[in-house]
C-alpha positions in Angstrom: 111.9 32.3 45.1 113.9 34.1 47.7 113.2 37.3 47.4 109.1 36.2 47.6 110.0 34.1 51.0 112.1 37.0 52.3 108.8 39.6 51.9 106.7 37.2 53.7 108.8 36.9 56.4 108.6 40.7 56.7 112.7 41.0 56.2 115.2 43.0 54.1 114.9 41.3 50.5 118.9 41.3 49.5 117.9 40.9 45.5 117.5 44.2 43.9 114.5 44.2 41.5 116.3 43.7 38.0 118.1 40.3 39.4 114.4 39.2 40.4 113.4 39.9 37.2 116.2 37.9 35.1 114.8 35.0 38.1 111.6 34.9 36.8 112.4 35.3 33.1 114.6 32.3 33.8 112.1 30.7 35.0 109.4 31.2 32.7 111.5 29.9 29.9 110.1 26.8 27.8 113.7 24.8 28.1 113.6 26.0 31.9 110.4 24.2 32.3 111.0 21.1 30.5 113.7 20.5 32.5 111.9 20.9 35.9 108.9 18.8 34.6 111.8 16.4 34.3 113.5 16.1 37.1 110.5 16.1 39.3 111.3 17.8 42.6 114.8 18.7 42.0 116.0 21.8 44.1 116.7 24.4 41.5 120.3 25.2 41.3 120.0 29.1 41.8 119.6 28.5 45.3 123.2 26.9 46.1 125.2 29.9 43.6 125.5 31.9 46.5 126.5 29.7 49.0 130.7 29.0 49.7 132.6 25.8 48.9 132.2 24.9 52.9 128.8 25.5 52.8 128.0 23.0 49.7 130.3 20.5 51.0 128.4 20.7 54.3 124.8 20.2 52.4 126.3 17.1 50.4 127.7 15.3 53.7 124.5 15.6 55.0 122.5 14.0 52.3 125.4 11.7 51.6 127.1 13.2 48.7 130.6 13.4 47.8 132.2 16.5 48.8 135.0 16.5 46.2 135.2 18.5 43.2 134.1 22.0 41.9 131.8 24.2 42.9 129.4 23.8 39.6 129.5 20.2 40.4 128.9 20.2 43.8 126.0 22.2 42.9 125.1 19.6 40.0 124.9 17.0 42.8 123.2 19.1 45.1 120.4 19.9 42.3 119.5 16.1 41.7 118.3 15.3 45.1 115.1 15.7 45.4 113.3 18.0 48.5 110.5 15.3 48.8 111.4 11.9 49.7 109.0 9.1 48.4 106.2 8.1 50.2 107.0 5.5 52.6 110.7 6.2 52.8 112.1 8.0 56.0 113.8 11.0 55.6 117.3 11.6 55.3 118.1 13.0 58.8 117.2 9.7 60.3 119.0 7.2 57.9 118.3 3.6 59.3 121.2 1.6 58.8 122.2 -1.0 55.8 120.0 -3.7 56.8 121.2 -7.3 55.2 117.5 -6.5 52.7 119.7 -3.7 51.5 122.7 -5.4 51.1 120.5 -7.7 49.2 118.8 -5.1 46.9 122.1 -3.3 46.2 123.8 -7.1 44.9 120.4 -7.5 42.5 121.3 -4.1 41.2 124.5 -4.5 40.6 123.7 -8.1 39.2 121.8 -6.4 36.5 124.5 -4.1 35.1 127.9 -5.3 35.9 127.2 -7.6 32.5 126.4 -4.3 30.5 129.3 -2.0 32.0 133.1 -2.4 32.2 134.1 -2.9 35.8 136.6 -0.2 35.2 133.7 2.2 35.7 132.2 0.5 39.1 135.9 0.6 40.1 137.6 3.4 39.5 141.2 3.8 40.0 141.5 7.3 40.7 139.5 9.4 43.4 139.4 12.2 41.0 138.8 9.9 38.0 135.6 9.1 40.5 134.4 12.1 40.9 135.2 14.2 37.9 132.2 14.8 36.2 129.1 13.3 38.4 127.5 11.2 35.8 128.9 7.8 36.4 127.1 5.1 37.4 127.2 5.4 41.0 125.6 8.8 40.7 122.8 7.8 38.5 122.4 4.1 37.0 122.5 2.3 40.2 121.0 4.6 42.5 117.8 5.2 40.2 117.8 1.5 40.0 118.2 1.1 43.9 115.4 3.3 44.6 112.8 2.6 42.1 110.1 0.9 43.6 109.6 -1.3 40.5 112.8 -3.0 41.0 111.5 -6.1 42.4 113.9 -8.7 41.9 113.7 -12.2 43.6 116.3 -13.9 45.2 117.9 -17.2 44.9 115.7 -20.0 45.3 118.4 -21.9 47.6 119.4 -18.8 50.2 115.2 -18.2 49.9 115.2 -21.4 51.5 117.6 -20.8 54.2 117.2 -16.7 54.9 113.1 -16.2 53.8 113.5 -12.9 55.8 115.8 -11.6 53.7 115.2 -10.1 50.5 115.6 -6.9 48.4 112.5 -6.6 47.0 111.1 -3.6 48.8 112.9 -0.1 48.7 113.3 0.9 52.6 115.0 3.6 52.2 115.6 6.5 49.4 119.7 5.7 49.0 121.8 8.0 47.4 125.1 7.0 45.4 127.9 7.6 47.8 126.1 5.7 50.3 125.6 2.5 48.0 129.3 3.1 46.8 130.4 2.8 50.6 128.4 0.1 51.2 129.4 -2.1 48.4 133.0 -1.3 49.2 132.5 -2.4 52.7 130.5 -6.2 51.4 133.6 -6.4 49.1 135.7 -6.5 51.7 133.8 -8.9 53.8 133.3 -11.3 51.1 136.8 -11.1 49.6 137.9 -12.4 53.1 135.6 -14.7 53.7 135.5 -16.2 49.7 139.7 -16.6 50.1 139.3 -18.8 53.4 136.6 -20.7 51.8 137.9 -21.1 48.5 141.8 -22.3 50.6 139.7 -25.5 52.1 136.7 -25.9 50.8 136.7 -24.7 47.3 134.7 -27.7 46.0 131.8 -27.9 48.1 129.6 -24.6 48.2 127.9 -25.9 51.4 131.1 -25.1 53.6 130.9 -21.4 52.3 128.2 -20.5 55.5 131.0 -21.5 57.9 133.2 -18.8 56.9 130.6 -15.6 56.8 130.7 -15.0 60.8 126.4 -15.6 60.4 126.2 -12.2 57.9 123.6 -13.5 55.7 124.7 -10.6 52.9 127.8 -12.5 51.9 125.8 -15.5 51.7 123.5 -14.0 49.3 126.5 -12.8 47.0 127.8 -16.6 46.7 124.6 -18.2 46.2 123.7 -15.0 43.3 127.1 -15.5 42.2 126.0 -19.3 41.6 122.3 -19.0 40.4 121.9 -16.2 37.8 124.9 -13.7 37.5 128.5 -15.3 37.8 129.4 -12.0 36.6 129.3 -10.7 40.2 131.6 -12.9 41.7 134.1 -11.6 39.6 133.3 -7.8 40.7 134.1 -9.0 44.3 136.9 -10.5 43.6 138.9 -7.5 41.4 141.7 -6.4 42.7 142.2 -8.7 45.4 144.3 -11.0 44.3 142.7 -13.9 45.7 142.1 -15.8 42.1 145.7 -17.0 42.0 145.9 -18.3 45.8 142.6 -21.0 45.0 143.8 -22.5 41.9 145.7 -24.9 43.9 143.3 -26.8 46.0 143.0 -30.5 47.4 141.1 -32.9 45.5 137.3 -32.8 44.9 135.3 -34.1 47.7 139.0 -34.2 50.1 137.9 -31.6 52.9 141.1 -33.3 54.9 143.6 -32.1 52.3 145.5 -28.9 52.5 147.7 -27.0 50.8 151.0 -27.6 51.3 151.6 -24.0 52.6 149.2 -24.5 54.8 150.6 -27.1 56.8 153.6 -25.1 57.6 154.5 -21.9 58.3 156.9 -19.1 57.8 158.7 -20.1 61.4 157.2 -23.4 60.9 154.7 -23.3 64.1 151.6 -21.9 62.9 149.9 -21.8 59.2 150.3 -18.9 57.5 147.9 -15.9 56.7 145.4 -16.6 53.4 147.2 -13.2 52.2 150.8 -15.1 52.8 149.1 -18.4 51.1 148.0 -16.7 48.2 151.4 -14.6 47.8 153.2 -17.8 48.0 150.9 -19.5 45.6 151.4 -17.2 43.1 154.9 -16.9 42.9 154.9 -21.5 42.4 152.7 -20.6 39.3 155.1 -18.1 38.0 158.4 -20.0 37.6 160.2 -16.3 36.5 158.7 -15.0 39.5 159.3 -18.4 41.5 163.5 -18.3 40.5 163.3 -14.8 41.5 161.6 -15.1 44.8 164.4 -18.1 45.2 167.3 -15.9 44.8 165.7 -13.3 46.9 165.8 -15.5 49.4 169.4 -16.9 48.7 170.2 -12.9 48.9 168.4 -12.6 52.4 170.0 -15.5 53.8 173.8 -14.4 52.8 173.1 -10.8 54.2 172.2 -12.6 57.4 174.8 -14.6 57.5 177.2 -11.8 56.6 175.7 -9.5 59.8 176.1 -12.5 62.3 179.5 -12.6 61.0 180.2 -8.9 61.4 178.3 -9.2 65.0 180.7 -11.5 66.1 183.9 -10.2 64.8 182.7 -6.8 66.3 182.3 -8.7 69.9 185.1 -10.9 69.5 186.8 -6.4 69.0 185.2 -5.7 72.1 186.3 -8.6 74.2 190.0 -7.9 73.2 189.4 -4.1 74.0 188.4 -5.4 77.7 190.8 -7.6 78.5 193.4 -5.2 77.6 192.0 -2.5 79.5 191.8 -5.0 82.3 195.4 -6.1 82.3 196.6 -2.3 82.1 194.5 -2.0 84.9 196.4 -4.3 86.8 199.2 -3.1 85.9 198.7 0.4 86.9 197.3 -0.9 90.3 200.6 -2.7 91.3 202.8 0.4 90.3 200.6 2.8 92.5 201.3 0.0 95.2 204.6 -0.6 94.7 205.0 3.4 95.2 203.4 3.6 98.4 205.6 0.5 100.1 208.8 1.8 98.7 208.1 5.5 99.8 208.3 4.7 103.7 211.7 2.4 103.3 213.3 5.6 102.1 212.5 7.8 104.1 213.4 5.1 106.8 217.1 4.8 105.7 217.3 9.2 105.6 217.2 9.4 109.0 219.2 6.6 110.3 
């Protein structure tokens, strides 16, 4: 390993002869081998023991890792990627970017396990609950399924119609987990947005749903999945967004005119509120607790108010009576320096005479 690329180079080996030999008896061991034959090309983990935290942080940024966690597990993760990349595929050092085919690929993956896995596991709460052991789904299930060539799936017959261009049958490049997790984070987002605007106006009729994703083809490939084979991925979307409770309150079916009745108003009564303000306010009308307390909330806001306009102007109405009377003494002390000065000369007047 080393030690033989180090003597053809014609350098200083650094490995002293019995750690070379414990090397090779390593690797000439039967449970040594299987575990090569199976993982194909993986980069044997003896090469990253000696390197520092930094340095295996460094490696996993590079081939889009996560840097987070121990050194054996950065060094777990480091081991699984293979040296060669399948033919076809570019390498790593010039990624291409997410192309709306792989935004496509990555919603039929996820299409075909978010029915068998609790969405608990494809959204993790916790950071380190994320990355604590490196076997969750994002580090093998969905990549392996992203990048085997075998996963052909087809897309829906009515965005094939539309978008024939688009499609995730092909793998264009070799993906690893933290890049898939980032991406799907980022078409969450997007679609979240775009799905609560839609869903505020338009919630009956699916054809309005185009007008609201800015011409990205991806989030039009998630609504029509979400409608023609796997519901299930409309509700991984939607978690944790809160934007279930601000569409159960629409106009009636086939009324495109209609509007909530937040819409049509808003907080200052000029301009329509936010969908995040909409769907705040909607859920606190279907929560009567939650509605009486967001009433006396209010009640609570508007006496405080009225309670500091009060002080305001009692503490002017203080200030105004501090002026005037440092005004009149003012005065005051003004015609007693004058009245000095006149009667001064009169006396000195009547001395002399």
């Amino acid at each position: 390993m080393d030690s033989g690329v180090a003597d053809k180079n014609g350098s200083n080996t650094e490995l002293s002869l019995e750690e070379t030999n414990e090397n090779e008896d390593e690797e000439s061991t039967p449970e040594n081998k299987e575990s090569s034959d199976d993982r194909g090309e993986d980069v044997p983990s003896d090469v990253f023991e000696g390197l520092s935290i930094r340095e295996l942080r460094s490696r996993c940024k590079e081939k889009g890792l996560a840097i987070r966690g121990r050194k054996d597990e950065l060094i777990l993760r480091l081991s699984r990627v293979s040296e060669q990349v399948p033919e076809g595929v570019e390498p790593s050092n010039r990624e291409p970017n997410f192309s709306a085919c792989d935004f496509a690929r990555l919603v039929e993956v996820l299409s075909s396990i978010v029915s068998k896995l609790n969405v608990d596991k494809l959204l993790p709460s916790k950071r380190g609950k994320r990355d604590s052991n490196g076997t969750g789904p994002w580090e093998e299930q969905i990549p392996s399924t992203f990048n085997d060539g075998n996963f052909a799936p087809q897309p829906p017959a009515a965005f094939h119609k539309a978008h024939p261009e688009v499609h995730g049958r092909n793998v264009r490049y070799h993906r690893s987990g933290a890049v898939l997790r980032k991406k799907f984070n980022e078409i969450k987002a997007r679609f979240g947005r775009a799905y609560s605007m839609w869903a505020s106006k338009f919630k009956h009729d699916p054809s309005k749903f185009a007008d609201f994703t800015a011409g990205d083809p991806s989030l039009q490939y998630v609504f029509d999945r979400s409608h023609e084979g796997s519901p299930n991925i409309l509700s991984l979307m939607l978690t944790r967004m809160n934007i279930q409770h601000g569409v159960e309150n629409p106009g009636p079916a086939g009324d495109t005119d209609s509007k909530p009745a937040l819409e049509s108003e808003g907080a200052d009564g000029d301009s329509p509120p936010s969908p995040r303000k909409r769907t705040r306010r909607s859920a606190f009308e279907d929560d009567p607790a939650v509605g009486t307390e967001n009433s006396l909330a209010v009640l609570f806001d508007c006496l405080m108010s009225a309670m500091k306009i009060e002080s305001m102007q009692l503490a002017n109405k203080h200030v105004q009576e501090e002026i005037d009377w440092t005004r009149r003494m003012q005065r005051k002390l003004r015609a007693k320096i004058d009245s000095v000065f006149t009667e001064r000369p009169r006396k000195t007047l009547s001395s002399r005479n």
